[in-house]
C-alpha positions as CSV (number, residue, x, y, z in Angstrom):
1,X,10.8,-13.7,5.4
2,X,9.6,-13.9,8.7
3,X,10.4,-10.4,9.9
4,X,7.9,-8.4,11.7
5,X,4.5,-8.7,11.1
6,X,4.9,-10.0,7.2
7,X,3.9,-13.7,6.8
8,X,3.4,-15.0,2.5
9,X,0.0,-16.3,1.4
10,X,1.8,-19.4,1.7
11,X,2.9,-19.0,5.2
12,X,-1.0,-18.2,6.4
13,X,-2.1,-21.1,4.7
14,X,-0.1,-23.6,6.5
15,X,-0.6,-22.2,9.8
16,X,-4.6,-22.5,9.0
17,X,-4.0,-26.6,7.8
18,X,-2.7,-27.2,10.9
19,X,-5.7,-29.6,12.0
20,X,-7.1,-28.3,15.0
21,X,-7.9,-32.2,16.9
22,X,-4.2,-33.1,16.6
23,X,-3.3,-29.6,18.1
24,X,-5.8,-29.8,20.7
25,X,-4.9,-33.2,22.5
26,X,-1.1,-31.4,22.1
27,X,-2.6,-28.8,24.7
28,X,-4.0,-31.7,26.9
29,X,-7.2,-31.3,26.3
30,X,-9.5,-34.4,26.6
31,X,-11.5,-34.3,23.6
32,X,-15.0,-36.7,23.0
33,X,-16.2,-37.9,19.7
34,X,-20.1,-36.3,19.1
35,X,-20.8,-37.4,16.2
36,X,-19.5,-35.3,13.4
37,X,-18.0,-33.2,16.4
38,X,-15.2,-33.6,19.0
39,X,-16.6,-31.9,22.2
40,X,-14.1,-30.3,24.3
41,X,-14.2,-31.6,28.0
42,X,-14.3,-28.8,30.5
43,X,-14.9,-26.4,27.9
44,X,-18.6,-26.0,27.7
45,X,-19.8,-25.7,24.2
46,X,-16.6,-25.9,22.6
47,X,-17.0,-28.1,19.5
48,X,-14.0,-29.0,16.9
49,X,-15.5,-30.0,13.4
50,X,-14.0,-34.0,12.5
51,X,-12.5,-32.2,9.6
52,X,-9.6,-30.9,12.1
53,X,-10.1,-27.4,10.6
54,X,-12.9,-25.7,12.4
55,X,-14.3,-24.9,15.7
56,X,-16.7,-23.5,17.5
57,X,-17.7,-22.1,21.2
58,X,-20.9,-21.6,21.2
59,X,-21.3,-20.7,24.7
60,X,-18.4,-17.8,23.8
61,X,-19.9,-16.6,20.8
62,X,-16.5,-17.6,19.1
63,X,-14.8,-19.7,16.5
64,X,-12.8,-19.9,13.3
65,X,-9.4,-21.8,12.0
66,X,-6.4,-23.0,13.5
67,X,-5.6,-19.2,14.0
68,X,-8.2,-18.3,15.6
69,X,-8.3,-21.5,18.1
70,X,-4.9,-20.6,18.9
71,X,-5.5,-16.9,19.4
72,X,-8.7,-17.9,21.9
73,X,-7.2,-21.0,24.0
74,X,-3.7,-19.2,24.4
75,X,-4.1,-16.2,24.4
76,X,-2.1,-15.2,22.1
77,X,-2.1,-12.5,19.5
78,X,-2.2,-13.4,15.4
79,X,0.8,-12.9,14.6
80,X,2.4,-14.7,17.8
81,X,-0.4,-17.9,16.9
82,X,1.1,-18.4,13.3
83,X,4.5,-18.7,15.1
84,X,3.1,-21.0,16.9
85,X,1.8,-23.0,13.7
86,X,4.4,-22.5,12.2
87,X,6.4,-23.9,15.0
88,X,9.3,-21.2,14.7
89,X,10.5,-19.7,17.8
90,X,10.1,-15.7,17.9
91,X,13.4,-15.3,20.5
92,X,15.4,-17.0,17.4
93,X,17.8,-14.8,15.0
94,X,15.8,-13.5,12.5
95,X,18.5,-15.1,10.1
96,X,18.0,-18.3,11.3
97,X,13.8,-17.6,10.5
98,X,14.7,-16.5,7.3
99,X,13.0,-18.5,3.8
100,X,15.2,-18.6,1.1
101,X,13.3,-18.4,-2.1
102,X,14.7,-18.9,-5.5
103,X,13.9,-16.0,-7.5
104,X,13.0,-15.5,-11.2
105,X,13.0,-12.7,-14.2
106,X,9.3,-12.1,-14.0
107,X,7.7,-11.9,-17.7
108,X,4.1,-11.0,-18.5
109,X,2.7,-13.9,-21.0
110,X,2.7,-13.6,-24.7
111,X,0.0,-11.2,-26.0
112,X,-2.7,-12.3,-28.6
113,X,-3.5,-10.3,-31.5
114,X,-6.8,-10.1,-30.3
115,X,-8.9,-9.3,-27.8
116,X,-12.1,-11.1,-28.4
117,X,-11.7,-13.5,-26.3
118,X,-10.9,-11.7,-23.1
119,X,-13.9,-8.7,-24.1
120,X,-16.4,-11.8,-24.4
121,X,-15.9,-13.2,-21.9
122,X,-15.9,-10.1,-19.3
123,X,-18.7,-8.8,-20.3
124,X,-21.0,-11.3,-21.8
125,X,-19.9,-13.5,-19.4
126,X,-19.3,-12.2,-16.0
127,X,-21.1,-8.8,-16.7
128,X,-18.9,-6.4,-16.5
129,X,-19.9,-2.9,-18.2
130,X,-17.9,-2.2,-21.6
131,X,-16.8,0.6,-20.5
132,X,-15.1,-0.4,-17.4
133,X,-13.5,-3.4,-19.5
134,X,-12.2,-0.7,-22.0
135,X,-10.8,1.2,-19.8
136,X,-8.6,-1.0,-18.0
137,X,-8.0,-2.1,-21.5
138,X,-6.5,1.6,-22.4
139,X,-4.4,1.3,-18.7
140,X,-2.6,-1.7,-19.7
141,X,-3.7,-3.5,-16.9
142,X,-5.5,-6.3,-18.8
143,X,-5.4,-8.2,-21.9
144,X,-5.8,-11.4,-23.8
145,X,-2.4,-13.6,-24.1
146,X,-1.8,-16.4,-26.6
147,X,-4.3,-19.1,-25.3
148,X,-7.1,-16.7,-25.1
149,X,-6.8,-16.0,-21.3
150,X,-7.1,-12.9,-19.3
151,X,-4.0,-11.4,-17.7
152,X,-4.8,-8.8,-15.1
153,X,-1.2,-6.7,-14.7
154,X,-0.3,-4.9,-11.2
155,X,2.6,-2.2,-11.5
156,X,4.8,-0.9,-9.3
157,X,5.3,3.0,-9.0
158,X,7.7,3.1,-12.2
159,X,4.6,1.7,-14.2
160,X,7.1,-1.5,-14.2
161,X,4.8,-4.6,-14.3
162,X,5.5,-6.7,-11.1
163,X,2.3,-8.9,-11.2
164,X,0.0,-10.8,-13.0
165,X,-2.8,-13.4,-13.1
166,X,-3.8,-15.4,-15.6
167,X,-7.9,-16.4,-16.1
168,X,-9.2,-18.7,-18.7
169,X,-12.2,-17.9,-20.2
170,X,-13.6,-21.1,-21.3
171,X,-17.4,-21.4,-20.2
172,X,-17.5,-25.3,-20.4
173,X,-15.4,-27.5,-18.7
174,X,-12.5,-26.6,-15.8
175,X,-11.1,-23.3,-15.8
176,X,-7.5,-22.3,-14.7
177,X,-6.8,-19.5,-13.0
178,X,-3.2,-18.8,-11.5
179,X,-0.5,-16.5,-10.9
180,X,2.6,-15.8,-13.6
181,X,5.7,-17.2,-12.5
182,X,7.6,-15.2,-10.4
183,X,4.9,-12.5,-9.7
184,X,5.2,-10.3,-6.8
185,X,2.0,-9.6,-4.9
186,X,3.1,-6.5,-3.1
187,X,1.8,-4.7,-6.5
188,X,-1.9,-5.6,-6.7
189,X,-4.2,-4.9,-9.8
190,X,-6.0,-1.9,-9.2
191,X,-7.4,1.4,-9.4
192,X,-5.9,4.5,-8.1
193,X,-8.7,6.9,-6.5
194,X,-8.6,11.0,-5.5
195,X,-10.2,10.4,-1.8
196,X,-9.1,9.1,1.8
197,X,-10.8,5.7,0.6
198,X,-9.4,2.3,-0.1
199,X,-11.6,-0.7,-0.8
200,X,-10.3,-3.8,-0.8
201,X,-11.4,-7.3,-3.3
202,X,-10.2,-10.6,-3.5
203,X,-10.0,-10.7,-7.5
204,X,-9.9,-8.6,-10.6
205,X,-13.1,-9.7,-12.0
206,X,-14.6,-8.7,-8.5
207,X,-12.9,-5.0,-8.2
208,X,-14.5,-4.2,-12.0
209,X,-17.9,-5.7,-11.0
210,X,-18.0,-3.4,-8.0
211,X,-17.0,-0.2,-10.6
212,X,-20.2,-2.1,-13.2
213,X,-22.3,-1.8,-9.7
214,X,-21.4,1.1,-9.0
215,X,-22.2,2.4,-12.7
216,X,-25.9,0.9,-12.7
217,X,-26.7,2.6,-9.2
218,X,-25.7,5.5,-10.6
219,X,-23.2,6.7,-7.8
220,X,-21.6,9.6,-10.2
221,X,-18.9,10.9,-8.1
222,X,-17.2,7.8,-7.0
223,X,-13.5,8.3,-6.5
224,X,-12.3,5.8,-4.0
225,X,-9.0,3.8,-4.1
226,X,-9.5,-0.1,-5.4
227,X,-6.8,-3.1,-4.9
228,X,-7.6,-6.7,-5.3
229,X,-5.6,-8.8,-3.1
230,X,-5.1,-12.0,-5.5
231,X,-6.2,-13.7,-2.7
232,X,-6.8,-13.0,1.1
233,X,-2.9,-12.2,2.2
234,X,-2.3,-8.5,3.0
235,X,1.2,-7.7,1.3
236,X,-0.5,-5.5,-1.0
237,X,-2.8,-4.1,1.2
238,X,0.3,-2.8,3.4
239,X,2.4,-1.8,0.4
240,X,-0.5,0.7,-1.0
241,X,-1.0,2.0,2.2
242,X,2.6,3.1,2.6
243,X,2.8,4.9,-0.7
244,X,-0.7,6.1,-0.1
245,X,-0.6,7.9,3.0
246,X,-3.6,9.8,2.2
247,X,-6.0,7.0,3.0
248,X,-8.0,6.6,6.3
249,X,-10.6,4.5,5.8
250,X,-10.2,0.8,4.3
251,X,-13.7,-0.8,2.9
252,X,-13.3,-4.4,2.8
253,X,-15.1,-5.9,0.2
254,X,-14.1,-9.3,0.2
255,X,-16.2,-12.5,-0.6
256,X,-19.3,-13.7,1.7
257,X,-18.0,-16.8,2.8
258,X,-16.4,-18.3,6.0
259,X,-12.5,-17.9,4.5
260,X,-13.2,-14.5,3.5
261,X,-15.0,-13.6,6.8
262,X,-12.2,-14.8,8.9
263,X,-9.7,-12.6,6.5
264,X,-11.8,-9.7,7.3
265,X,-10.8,-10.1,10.9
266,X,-7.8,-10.9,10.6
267,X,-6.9,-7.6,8.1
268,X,-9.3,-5.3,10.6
269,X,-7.4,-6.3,13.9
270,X,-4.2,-5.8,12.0
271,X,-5.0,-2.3,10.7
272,X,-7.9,-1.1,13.2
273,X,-5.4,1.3,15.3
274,X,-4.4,3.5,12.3
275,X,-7.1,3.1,9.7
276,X,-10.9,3.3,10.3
277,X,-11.9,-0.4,8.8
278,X,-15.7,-1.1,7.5
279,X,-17.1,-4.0,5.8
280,X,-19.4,-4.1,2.6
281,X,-20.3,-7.7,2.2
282,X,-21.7,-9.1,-1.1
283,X,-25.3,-10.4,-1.3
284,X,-24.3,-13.7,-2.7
285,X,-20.7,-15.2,-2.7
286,X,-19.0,-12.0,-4.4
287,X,-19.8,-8.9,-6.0
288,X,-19.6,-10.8,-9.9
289,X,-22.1,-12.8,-8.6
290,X,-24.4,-9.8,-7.5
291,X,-24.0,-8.5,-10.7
292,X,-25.2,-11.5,-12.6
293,X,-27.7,-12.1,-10.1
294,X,-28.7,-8.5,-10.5
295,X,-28.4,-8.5,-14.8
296,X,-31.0,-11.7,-14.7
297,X,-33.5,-10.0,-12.6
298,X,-33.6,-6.9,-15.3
299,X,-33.7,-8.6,-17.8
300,X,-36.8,-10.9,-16.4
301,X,-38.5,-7.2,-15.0
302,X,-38.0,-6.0,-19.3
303,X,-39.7,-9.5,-20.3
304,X,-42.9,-8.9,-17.7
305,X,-42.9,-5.4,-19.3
306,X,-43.8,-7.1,-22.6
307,X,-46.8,-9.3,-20.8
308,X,-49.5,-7.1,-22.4
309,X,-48.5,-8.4,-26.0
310,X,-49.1,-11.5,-25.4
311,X,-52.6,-11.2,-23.5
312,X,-55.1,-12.5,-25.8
313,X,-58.6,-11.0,-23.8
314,X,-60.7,-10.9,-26.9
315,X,-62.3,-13.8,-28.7
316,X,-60.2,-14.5,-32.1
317,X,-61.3,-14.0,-35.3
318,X,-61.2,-16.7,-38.0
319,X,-58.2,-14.9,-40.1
320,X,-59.1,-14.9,-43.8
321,X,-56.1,-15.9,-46.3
């Protein structure tokens, strides 16, 4: 549906593979090949990556996507630029706007009878503290279907499950991960909090690495809200919001990477009049991978501990048999 300001994941993504050359010479702007670059004549600085899908201008400080070369070169806001990508017309009846999407029962996948798999794999493999793992465990909000995947469940406010994604956890070879048919993204996975808090994480495995983190640091009284967006679309963000109304402050704690970063702007320029908006950025790529990064580097401190056992300062004596 294209009403108001509420555009799909799917919607955002085709707006931002608009390629940005072919859009550019649709403005009438002369354009000059620079190597891997298109410089835009008249526009000093202004670069458009031969990929079609970024930009920069460096004399502005500025670039991005398509969004965001919209948003700069026509001044118009981000909603109003994926109309434009989108190449609907705002002034048309909303009916005329409207998607019409086929929708499904929505069933959660087949459980196993056993959760090896799935308690493996979380915590030997990505880190995560037992605890944490058991205790989404004991919330019904993850589990270990028929293949040996991990489900992550979101509910709605009848404890109804609405959501759910689907993680292989095979170590060797390509992994899937995915959405269950028919899955509605306005209830996220997460963790319902006692304070004005809310952060916010692209994935499951993320959110319980932050609460893992969070646990090692030894941060006793943490009670904030926690929501991963399967993704970087804000339909849940807004839904938990309105049945939350005692949040103030959203902590985005999305990944470190260009996709994520642009999200982060897009989300804070969306909700920076009624919510105070701050960013904790991962280290490395995510938070899972600040927790492996930061499990290796313990457990090479406990090996150097050892060093003195193995120092051998003392001339050895012949051993007698």
């Amino acid at each position: 549906m294209y009403k108001g300001k509420s555009f799909s994941e799917e919607e955002i993504c085709r707006a931002n593979n608009v390629n940005i050359i072919a859009y550019a010479e649709s403005l009438g702007l002369e354009l000059k090949k620079m190597g891997r670059s298109f410089k835009v004549k008249n526009h000093g600085g202004l670069y458009i990556d031969s990929s079609g899908y970024k930009w920069n201008w460096f004399s502005q400080n500025k670039g991005g996507g398509p969004i965001q070369f919209v948003m700069t070169m026509e001044g118009k806001n981000w909603v109003d630029a994926i109309y434009t990508l989108l190449g609907i017309d705002k002034s048309s009846p909303i009916q005329v706007r409207q998607k019409i999407e086929e929708k499904g029962e929505f069933l959660l996948p087949e459980k196993n009878d056993t959760f090896k798999h799935m308690i493996a794999y979380l915590i030997k493999t990505r880190g995560i503290d037992k605890e944490v793992v058991y205790d989404f465990i004991n919330r019904n909000m993850v589990y270990e279907n028929k293949y040996g995947s991990c489900v992550f469940v979101g509910y709605d406010e009848n404890k109804t499950a609405k959501y759910a994604s689907v993680r292989s956890t095979n170590t060797t070879g390509d992994s899937y991960r995915g959405d269950v048919k028919y899955s509605d993204k306005t209830f996220p996975f997460c963790y319902e909090g006692a304070s004005n808090t809310l952060c916010v994480f692209e994935s499951p495995i993320d959110l319980m690495s932050y609460l893992t983190l969070i646990k090692y640091h030894e941060v006793h009284e943490f009670r904030h809200h926690m929501i991963s967006l399967g993704g970087v679309a804000d339909k849940a963000l807004e839904h938990y919001l309105k049945v939350h109304s005692e949040v103030e402050r959203i902590v985005l704690c999305l990944d470190n990477d260009e996709p994520s970063q642009l999200a982060c702007e897009r989300i804070s320029e969306r909700f920076s009049k009624e919510y105070k908006m701050l960013r904790h950025s991962p280290v490395g790529k995510d938070f899972n991978e600040d927790l492996l990064s930061m499990n290796q580097e313990y457990k090479l401190a406990k090996a150097l501990e050892q060093r003195e056992v193995y120092r051998i300062d003392t001339e050895v004596k012949e051993m007698e048999f």
